[in-house]
Steps between C-alpha positions, in 0.01 A plus 500: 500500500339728731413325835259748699795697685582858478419737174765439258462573132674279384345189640194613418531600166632169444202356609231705258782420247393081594137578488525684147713186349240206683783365729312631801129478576257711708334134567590183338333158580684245753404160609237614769377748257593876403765677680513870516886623515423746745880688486431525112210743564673692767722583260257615240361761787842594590612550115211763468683686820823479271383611195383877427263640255695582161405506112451158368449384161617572145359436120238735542342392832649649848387436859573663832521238791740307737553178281592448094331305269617127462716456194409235347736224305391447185614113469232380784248595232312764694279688318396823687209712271494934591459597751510176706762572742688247757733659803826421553491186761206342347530133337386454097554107415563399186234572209279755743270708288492823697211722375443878584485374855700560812733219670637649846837419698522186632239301312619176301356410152534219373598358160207515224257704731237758341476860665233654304414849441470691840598239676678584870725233653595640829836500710572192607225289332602188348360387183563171387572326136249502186246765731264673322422824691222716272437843480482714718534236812639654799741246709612636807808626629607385851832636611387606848555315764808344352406142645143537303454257267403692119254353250597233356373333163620173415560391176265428208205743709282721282374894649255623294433851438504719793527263772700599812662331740707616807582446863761157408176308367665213297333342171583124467682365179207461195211783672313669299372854665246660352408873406459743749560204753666687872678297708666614830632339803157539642212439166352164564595281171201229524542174332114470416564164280412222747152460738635718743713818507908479527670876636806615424674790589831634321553211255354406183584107455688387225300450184153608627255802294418775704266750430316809686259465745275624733392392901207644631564627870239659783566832632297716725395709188443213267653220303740548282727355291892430569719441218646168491650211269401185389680238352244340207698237375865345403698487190536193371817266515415290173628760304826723421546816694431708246176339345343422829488875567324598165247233603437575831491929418210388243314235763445773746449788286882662647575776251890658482 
């Protein structure tokens, strides 16, 4: 396993080789919270300095870049649809339904998780178990600086349709994030719920419904609005997983 020291192929090869198979993470949680296994994305950049551009591909489709598809093994029960493609050094758990979306190096999938049609899962991001990401949502890639944290979404979270999210913003276990909801390091995600007004910045808590917003701000010229987020509500824990998330998409009106 590569530790950080001087370019070696081998080493690092071996370590893409642990990302592709889920022995190695970008991230993974810890005690304190997630970690981000800095050496492991050092050695993503430094496999793209090994590599050179060559015909990829076969059955029909062929590519031209640094890194192959992933190969998929049939017995985890992947299902990949054309032309959803994975690279070589991402992570597909078991039962991932891969759409025609993109999955780049690095990022972890876990088992059961939805990437619908258009769907981009950038390097490094880490997607947890029994996600639902919708169509066309963007989720950031975050490979640069290696000890950058990427996106994270924890398990059992719901992206609808054309959300985005970058810049290491992590979605707690259970969220539900609406359409065409942003969120960056730096969009203020508003808990507007109680009397008063709660601010995050760069985390969704677990289980809370977020959808887009608006804050009025003064400028010289005018007042204008500045896209935000606000979090409308929580899913509820009397229920299963599952039904509690068909409830609460029809309680606040969420479509796919």
């Amino acid at each position: 396993m590569w530790d950080g020291g001087d370019l070696e192929a081998g080493p690092i090869e071996e370590t893409i080789d642990l990302l592709d198979r889920g022995e190695l993470r970008a991230a993974e949680p810890g005690p304190s919270g997630w970690v981000v296994n800095e050496w492991a994305k050092k050695a993503i950049l430094l496999y793209f300095r090994l590599r050179k551009v060559e015909p990829l591909g076969g059955d029909g489709l062929s590519y031209l870049d640094k890194i192959p598809v992933k190969r998929v093994d049939p017995a985890l029960g992947v299902r990949v649809v054309p032309p959803g493609v994975a690279r070589y050094g991402a992570f597909l758990g078991e039962g991932v339904v891969l759409m025609p979306g993109y999955v780049n190096i690095g990022a972890w999938v876990g088992p059961r998780t939805m990437v619908d049609t258009w769907a981009t899962v950038g390097s490094c991001a880490q997607v947890g178990a029994d996600v639902h990401i919708a169509g066309g949502v963007g989720i950031g890639g975050v490979l640069e600086p290696p000890q950058a944290a990427p996106v994270i979404v924890e398990d059992g979270a719901f992206v609808g349709s054309r959300a985005v999210i970058v810049e290491g913003v992590r979605v707690g276990a259970g969220a539900v994030i609406g359409p065409n909801v942003v969120l960056s390091a730096t969009v203020p995600i508003i808990d507007v719920t109680g009397p008063e007004p709660v601010e995050y910045r760069g985390e969704v808590p677990p289980r809370k419904v977020v959808l887009p917003g608006v804050r009025q701000k003064d400028y010289p010229a005018g007042t204008f609005g500045l896209q935000c987020a606000l979090i409308v509500g929580e899913r509820s824990a009397s229920t299963d997983l599952k039904t509690s998330l068909n409830d609460v998409l029809r309680e606040f009106e969420i479509a796919v």
